[in-house]
PDB file with SEQRES, HELIX, SHEET and CRYST1 records, atoms N, CA, C and O in Angstrom:
SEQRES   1 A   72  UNK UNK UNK UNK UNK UNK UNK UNK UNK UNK UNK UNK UNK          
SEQRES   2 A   72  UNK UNK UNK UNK UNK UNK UNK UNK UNK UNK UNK UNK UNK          
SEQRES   3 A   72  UNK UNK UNK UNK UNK UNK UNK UNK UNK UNK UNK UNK UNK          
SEQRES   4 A   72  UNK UNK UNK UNK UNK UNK UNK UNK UNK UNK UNK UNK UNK          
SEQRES   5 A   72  UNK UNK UNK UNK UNK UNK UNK UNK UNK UNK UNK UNK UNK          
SEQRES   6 A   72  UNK UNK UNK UNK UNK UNK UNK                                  
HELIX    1 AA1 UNK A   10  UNK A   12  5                                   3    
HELIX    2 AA2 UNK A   20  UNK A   32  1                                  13    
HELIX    3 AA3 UNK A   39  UNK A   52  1                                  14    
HELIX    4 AA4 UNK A   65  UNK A   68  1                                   4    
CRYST1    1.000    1.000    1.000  90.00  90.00  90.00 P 1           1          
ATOM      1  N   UNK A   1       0.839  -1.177   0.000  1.00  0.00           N  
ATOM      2  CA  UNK A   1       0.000   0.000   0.000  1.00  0.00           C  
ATOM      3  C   UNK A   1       0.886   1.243   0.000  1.00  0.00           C  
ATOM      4  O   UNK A   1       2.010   1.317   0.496  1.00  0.00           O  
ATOM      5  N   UNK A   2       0.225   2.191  -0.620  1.00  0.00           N  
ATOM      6  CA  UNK A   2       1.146   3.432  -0.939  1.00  0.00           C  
ATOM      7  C   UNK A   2       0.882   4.298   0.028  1.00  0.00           C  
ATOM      8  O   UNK A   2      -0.260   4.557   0.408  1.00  0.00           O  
ATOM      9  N   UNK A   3       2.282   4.973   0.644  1.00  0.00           N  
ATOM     10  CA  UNK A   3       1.766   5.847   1.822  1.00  0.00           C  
ATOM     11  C   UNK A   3       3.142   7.207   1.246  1.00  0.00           C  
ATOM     12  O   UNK A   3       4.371   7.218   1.183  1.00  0.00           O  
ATOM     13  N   UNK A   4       2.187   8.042   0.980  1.00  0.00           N  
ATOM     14  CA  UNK A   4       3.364   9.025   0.852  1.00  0.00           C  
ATOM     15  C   UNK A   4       2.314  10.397   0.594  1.00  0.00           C  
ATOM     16  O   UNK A   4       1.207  10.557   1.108  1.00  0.00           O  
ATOM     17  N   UNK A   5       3.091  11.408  -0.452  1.00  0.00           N  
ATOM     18  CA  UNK A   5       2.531  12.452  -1.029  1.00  0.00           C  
ATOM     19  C   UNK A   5       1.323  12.633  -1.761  1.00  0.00           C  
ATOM     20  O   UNK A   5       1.745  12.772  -2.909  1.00  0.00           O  
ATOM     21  N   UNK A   6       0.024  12.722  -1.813  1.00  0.00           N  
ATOM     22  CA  UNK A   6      -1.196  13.227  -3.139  1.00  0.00           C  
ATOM     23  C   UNK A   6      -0.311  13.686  -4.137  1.00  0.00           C  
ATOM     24  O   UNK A   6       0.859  14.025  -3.953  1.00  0.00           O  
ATOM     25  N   UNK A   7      -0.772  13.682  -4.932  1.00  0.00           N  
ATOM     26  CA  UNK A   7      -0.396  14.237  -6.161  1.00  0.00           C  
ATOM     27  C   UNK A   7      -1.262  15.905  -6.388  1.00  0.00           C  
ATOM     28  O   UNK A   7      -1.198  16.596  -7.404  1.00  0.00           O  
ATOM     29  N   UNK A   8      -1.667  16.075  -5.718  1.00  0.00           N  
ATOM     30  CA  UNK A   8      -2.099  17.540  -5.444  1.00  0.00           C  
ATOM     31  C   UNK A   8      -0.353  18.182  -4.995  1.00  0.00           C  
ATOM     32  O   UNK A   8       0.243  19.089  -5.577  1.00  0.00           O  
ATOM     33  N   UNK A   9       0.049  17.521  -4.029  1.00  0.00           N  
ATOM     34  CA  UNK A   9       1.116  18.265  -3.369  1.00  0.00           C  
ATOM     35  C   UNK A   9       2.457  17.987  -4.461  1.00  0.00           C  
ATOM     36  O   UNK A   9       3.380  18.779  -4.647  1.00  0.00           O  
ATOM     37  N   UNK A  10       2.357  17.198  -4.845  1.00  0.00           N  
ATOM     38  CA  UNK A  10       3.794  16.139  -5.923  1.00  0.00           C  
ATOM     39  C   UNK A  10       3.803  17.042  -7.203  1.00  0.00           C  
ATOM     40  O   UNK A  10       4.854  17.452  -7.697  1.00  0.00           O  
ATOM     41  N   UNK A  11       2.382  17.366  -7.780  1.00  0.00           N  
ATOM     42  CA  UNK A  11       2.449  18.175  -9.086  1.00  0.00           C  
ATOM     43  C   UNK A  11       2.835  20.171  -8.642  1.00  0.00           C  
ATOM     44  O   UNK A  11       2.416  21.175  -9.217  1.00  0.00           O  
ATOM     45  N   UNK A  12       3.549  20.072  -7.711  1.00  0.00           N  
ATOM     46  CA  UNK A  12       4.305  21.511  -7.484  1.00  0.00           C  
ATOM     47  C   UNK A  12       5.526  21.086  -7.043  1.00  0.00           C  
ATOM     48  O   UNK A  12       6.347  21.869  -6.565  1.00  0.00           O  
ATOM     49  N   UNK A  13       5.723  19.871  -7.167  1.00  0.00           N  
ATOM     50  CA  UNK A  13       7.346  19.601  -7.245  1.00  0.00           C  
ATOM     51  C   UNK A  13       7.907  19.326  -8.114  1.00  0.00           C  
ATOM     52  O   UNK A  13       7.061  18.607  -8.643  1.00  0.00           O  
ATOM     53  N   UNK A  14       9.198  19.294  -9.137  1.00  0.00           N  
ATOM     54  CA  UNK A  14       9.296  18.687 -10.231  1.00  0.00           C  
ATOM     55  C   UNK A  14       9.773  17.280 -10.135  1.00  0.00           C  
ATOM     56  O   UNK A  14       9.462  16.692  -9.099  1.00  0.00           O  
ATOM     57  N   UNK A  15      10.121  16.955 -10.578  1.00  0.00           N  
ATOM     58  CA  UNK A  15      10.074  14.911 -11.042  1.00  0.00           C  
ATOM     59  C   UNK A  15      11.244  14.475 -10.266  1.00  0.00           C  
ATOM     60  O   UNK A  15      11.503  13.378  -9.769  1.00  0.00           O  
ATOM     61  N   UNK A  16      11.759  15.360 -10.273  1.00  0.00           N  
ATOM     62  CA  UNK A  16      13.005  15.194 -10.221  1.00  0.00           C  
ATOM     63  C   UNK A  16      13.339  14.834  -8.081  1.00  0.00           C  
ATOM     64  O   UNK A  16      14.122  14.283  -7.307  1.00  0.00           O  
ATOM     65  N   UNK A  17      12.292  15.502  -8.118  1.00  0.00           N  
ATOM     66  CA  UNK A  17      12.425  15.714  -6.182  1.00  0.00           C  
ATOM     67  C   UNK A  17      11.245  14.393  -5.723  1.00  0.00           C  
ATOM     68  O   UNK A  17      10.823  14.205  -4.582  1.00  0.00           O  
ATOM     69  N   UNK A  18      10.879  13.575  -6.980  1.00  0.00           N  
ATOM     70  CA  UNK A  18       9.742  12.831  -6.085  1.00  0.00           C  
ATOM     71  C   UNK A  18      10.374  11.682  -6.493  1.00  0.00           C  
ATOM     72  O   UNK A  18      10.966  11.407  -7.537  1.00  0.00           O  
ATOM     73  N   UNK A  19       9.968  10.561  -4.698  1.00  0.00           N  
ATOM     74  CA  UNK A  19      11.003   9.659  -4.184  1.00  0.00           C  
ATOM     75  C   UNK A  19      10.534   8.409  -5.049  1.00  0.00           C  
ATOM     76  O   UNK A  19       9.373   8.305  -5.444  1.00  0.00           O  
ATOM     77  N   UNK A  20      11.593   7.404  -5.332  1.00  0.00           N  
ATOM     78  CA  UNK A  20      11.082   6.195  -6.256  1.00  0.00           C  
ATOM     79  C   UNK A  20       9.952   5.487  -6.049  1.00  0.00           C  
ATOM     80  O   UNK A  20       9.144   5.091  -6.889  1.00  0.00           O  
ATOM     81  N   UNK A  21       9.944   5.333  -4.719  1.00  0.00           N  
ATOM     82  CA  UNK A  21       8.025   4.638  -4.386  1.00  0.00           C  
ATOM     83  C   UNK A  21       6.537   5.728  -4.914  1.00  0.00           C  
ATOM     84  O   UNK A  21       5.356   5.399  -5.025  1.00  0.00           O  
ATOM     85  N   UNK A  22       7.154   6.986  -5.137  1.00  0.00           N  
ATOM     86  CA  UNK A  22       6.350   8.021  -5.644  1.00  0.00           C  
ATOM     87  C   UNK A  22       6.228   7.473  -7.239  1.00  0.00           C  
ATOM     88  O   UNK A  22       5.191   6.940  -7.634  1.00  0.00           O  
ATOM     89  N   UNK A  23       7.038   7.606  -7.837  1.00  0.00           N  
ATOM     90  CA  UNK A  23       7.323   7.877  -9.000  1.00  0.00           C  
ATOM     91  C   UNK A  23       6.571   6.252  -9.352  1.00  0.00           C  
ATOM     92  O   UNK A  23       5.512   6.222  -9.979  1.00  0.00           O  
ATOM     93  N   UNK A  24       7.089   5.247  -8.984  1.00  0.00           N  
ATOM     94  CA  UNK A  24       6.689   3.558  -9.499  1.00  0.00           C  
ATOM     95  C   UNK A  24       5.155   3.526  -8.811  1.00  0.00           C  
ATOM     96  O   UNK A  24       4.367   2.920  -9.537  1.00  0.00           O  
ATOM     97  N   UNK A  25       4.609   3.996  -7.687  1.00  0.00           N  
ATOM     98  CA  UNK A  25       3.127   4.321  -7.643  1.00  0.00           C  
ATOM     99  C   UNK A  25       2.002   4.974  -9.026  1.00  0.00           C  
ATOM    100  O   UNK A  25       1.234   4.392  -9.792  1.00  0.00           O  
ATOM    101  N   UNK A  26       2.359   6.367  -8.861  1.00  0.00           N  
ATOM    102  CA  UNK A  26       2.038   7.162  -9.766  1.00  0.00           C  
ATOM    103  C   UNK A  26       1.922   6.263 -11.401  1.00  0.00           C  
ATOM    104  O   UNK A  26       0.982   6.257 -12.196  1.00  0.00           O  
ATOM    105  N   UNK A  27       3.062   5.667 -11.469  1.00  0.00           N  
ATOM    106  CA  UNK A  27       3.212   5.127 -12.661  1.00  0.00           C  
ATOM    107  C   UNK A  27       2.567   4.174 -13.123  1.00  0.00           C  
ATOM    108  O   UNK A  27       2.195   4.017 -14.286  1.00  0.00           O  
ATOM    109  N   UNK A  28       2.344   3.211 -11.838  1.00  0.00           N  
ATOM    110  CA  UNK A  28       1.661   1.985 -12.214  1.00  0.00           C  
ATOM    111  C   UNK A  28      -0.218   2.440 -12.177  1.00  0.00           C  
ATOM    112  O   UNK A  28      -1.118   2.083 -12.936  1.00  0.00           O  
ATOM    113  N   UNK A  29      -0.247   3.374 -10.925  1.00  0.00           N  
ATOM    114  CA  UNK A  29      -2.123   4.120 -11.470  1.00  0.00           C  
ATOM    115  C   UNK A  29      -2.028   4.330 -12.943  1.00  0.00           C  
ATOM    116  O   UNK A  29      -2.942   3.813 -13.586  1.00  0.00           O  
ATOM    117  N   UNK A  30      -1.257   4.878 -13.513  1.00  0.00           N  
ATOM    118  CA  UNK A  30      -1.290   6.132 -14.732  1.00  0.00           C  
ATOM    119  C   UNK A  30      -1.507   4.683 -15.587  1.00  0.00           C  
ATOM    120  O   UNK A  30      -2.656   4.540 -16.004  1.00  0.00           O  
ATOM    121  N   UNK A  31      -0.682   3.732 -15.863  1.00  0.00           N  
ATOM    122  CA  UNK A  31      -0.922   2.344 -16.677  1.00  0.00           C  
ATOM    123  C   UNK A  31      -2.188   1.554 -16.303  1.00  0.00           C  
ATOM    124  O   UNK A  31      -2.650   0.625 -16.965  1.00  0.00           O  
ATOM    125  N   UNK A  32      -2.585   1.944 -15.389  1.00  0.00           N  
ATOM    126  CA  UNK A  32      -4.083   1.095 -14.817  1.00  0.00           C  
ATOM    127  C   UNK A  32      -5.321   1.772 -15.740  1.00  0.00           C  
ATOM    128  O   UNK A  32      -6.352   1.179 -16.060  1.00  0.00           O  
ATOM    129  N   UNK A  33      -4.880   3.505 -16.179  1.00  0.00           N  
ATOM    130  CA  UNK A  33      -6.018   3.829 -16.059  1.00  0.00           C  
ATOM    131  C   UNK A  33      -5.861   4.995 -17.832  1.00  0.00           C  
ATOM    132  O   UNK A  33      -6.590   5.901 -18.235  1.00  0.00           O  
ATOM    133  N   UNK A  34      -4.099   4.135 -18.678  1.00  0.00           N  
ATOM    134  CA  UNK A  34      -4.175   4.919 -19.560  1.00  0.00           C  
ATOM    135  C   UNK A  34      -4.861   4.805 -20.926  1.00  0.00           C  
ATOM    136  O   UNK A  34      -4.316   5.158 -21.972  1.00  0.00           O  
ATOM    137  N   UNK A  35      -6.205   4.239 -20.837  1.00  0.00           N  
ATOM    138  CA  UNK A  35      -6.966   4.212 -21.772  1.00  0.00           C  
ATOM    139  C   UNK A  35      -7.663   5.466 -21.209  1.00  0.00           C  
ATOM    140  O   UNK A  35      -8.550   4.886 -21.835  1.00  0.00           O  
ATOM    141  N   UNK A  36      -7.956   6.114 -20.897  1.00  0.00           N  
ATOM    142  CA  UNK A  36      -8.997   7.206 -20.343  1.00  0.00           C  
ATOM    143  C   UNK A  36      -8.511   8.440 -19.701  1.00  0.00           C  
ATOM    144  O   UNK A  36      -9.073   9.460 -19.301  1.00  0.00           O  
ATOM    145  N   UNK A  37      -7.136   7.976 -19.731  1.00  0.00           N  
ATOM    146  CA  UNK A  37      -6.257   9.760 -19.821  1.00  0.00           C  
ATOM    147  C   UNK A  37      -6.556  11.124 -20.895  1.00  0.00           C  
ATOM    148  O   UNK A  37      -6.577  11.032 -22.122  1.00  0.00           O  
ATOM    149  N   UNK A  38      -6.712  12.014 -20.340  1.00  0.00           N  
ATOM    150  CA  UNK A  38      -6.564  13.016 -21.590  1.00  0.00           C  
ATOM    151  C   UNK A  38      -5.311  13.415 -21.672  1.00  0.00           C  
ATOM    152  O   UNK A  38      -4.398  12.792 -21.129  1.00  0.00           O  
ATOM    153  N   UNK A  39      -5.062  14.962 -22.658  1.00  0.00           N  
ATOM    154  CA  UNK A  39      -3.555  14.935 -23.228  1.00  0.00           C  
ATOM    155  C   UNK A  39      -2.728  15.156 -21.758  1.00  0.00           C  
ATOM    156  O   UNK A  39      -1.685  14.603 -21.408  1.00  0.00           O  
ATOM    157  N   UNK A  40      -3.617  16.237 -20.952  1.00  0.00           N  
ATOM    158  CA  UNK A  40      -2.811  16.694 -19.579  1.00  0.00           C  
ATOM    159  C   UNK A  40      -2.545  15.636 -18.999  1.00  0.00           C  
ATOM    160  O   UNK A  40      -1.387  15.623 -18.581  1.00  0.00           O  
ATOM    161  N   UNK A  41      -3.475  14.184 -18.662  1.00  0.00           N  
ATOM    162  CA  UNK A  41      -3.000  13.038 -17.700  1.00  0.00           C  
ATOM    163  C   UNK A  41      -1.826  12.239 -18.656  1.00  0.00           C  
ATOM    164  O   UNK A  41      -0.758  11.815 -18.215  1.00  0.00           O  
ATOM    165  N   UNK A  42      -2.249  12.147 -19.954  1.00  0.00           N  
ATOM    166  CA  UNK A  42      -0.571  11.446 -20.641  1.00  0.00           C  
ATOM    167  C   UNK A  42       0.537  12.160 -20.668  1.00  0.00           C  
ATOM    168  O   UNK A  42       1.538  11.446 -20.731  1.00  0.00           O  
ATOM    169  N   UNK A  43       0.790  13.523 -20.640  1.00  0.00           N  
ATOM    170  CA  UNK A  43       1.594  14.545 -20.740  1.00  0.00           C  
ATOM    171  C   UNK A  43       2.589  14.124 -19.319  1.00  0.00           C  
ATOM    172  O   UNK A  43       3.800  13.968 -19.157  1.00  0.00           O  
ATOM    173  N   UNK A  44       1.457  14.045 -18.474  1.00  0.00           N  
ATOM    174  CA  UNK A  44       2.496  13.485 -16.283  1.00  0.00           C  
ATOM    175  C   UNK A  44       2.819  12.458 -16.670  1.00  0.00           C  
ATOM    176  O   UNK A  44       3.970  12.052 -16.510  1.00  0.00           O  
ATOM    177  N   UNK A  45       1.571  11.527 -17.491  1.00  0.00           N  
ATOM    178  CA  UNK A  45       2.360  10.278 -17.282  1.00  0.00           C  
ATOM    179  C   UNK A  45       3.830   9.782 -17.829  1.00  0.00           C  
ATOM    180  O   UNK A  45       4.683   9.144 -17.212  1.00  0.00           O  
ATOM    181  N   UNK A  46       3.858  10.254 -19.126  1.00  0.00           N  
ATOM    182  CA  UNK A  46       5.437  10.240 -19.662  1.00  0.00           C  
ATOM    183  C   UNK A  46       6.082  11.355 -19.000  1.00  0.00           C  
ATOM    184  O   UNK A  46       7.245  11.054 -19.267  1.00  0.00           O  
ATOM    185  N   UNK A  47       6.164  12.375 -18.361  1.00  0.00           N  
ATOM    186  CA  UNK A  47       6.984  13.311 -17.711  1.00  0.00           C  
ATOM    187  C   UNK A  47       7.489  11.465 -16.705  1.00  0.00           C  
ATOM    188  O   UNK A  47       8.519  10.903 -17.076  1.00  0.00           O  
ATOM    189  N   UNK A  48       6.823  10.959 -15.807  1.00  0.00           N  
ATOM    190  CA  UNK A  48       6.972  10.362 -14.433  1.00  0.00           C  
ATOM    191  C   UNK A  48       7.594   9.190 -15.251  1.00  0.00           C  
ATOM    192  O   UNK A  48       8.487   8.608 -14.637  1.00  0.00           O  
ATOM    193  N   UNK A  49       7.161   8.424 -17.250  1.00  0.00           N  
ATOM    194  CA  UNK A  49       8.282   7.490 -17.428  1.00  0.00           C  
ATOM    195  C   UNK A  49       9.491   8.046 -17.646  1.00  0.00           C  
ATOM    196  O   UNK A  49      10.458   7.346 -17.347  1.00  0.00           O  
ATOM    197  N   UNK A  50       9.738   9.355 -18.185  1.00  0.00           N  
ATOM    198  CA  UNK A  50      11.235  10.109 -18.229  1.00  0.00           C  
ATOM    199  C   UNK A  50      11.813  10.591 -17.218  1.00  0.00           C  
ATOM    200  O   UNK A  50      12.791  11.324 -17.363  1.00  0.00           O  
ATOM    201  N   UNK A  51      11.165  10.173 -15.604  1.00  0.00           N  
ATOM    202  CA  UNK A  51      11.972  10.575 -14.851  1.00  0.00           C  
ATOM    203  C   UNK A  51      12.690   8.988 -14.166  1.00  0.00           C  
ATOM    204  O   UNK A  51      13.858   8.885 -13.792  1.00  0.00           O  
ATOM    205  N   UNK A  52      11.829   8.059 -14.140  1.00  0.00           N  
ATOM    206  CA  UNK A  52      12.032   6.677 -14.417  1.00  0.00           C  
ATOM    207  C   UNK A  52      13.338   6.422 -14.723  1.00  0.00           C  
ATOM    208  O   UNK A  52      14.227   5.928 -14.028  1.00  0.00           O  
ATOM    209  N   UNK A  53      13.346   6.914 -16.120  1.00  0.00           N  
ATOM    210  CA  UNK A  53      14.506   6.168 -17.369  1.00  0.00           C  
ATOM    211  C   UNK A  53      15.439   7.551 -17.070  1.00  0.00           C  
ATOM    212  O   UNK A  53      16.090   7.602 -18.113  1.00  0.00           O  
ATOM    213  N   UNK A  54      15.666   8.144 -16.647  1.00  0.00           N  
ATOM    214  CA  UNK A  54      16.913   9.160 -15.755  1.00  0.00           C  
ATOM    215  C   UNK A  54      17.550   8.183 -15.011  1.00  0.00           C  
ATOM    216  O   UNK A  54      18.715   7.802 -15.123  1.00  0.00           O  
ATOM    217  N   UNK A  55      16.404   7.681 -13.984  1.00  0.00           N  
ATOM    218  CA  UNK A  55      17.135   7.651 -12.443  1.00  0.00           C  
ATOM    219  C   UNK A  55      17.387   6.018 -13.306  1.00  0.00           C  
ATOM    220  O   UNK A  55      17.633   5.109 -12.513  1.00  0.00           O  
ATOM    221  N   UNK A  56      17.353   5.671 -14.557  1.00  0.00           N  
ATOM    222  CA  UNK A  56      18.157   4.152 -14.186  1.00  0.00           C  
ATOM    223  C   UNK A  56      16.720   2.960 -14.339  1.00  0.00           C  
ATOM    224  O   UNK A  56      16.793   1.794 -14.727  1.00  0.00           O  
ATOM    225  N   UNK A  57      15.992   3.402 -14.079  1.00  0.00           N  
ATOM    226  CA  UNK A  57      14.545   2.280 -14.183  1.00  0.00           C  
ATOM    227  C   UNK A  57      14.194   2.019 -12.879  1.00  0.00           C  
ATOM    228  O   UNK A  57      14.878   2.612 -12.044  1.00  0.00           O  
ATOM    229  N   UNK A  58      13.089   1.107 -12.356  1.00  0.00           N  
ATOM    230  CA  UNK A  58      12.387   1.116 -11.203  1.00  0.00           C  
ATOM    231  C   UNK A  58      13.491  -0.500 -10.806  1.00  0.00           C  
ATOM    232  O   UNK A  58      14.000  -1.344 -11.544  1.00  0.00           O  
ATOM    233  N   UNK A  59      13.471  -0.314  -9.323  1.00  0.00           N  
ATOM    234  CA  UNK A  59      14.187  -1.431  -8.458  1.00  0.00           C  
ATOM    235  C   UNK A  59      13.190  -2.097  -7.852  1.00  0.00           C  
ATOM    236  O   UNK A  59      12.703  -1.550  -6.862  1.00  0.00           O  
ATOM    237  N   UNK A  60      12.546  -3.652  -8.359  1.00  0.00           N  
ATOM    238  CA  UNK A  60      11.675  -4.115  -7.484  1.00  0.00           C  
ATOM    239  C   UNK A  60      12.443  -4.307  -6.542  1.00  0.00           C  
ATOM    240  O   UNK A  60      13.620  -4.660  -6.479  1.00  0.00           O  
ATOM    241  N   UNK A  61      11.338  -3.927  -5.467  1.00  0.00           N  
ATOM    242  CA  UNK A  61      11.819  -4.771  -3.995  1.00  0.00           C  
ATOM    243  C   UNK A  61      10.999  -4.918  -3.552  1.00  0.00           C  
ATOM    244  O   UNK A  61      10.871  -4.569  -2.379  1.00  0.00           O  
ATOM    245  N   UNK A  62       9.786  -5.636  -4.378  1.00  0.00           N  
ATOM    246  CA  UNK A  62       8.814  -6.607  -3.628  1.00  0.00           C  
ATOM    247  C   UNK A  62       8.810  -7.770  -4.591  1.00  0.00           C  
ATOM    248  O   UNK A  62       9.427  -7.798  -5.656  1.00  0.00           O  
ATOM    249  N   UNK A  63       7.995  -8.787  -4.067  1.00  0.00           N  
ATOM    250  CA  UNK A  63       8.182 -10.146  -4.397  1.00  0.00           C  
ATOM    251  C   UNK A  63       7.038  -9.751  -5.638  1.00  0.00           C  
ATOM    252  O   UNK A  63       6.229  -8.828  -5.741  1.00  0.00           O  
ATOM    253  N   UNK A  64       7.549 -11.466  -6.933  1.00  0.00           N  
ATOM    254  CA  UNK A  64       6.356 -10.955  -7.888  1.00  0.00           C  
ATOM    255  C   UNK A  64       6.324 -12.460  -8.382  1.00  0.00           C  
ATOM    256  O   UNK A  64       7.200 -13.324  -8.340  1.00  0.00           O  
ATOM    257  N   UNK A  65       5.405 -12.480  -8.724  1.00  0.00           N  
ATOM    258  CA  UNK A  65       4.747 -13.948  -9.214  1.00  0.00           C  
ATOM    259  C   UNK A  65       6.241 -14.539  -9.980  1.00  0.00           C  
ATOM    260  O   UNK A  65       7.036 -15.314  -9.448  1.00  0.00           O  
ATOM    261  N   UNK A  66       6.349 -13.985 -11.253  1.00  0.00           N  
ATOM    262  CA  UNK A  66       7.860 -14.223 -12.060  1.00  0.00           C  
ATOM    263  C   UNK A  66       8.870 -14.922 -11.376  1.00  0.00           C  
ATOM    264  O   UNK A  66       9.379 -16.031 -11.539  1.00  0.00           O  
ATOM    265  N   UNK A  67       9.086 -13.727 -10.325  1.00  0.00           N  
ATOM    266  CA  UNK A  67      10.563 -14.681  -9.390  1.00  0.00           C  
ATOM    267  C   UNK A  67      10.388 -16.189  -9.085  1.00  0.00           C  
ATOM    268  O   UNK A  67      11.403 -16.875  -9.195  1.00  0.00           O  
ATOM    269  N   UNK A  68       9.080 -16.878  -8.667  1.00  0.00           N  
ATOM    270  CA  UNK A  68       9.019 -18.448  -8.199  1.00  0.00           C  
ATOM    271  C   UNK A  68       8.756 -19.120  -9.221  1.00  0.00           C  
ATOM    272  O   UNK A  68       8.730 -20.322  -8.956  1.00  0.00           O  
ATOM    273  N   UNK A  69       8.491 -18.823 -10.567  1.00  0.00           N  
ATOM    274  CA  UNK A  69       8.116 -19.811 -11.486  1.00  0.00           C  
ATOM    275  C   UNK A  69       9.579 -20.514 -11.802  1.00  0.00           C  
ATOM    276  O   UNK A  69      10.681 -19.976 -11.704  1.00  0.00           O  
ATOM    277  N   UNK A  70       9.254 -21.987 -12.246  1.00  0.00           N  
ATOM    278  CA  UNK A  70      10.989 -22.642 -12.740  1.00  0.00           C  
ATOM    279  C   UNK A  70       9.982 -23.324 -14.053  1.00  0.00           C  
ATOM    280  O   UNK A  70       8.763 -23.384 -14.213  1.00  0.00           O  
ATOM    281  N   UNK A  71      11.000 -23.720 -14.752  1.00  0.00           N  
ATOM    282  CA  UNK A  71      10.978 -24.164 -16.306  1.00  0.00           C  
ATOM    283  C   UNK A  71      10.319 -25.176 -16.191  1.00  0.00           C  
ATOM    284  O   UNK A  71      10.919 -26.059 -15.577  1.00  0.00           O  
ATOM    285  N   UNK A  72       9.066 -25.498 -16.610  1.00  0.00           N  
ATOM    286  CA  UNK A  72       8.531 -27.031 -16.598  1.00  0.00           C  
ATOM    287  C   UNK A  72       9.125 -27.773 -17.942  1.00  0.00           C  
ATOM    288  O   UNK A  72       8.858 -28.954 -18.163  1.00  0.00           O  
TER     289      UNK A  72                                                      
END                                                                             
C-alpha cells in the first residue's frame, strides 16, 4: 500500500524531487487507467516514465509472481 505524497502536493514539485516509491506508484495508477487519460494526464504520465529512465529504471523490492516460477 502506498503511503506518501497526493499528487495535489507532488504536481508543485518537479520529477526530479519525487522519491522512487512516488514515481513507481504514480506510474503503475497512470498504466491502470491509460486508456482514459486526456492529453494533460498522458503529458504526467510520460513526464513520471522520463523521470524513471533518468534515475536508471524502477528497483523491485517486492516479491512478484515471475521470481518463483521454474521451467517445466
Amino acid at each position: 500500500m502506498y503511503v506518501g505524497r497526493d499528487m495535489t502536493e507532488l504536481s508543485m514539485l518537479p520529477k526530479s524531487e519525487w522519491t522512487d516509491s512516488e514515481l513507481a506508484y504514480f506510474h503503475h495508477s497512470f498504466q491502470q487507467i491509460a486508456p482514459y487519460l486526456n492529453v494533460e494526464g498522458q503529458t504526467l504520465h510520460r513526464e513520471i516514465i522520463e523521470e524513471i529512465e533518468a534515475r536508471g529504471g524502477l528497483r523491485n523490492s517486492e516479491a512478484t509472481y515471475t521470481m518463483y516460477q521454474t521451467d517445466v
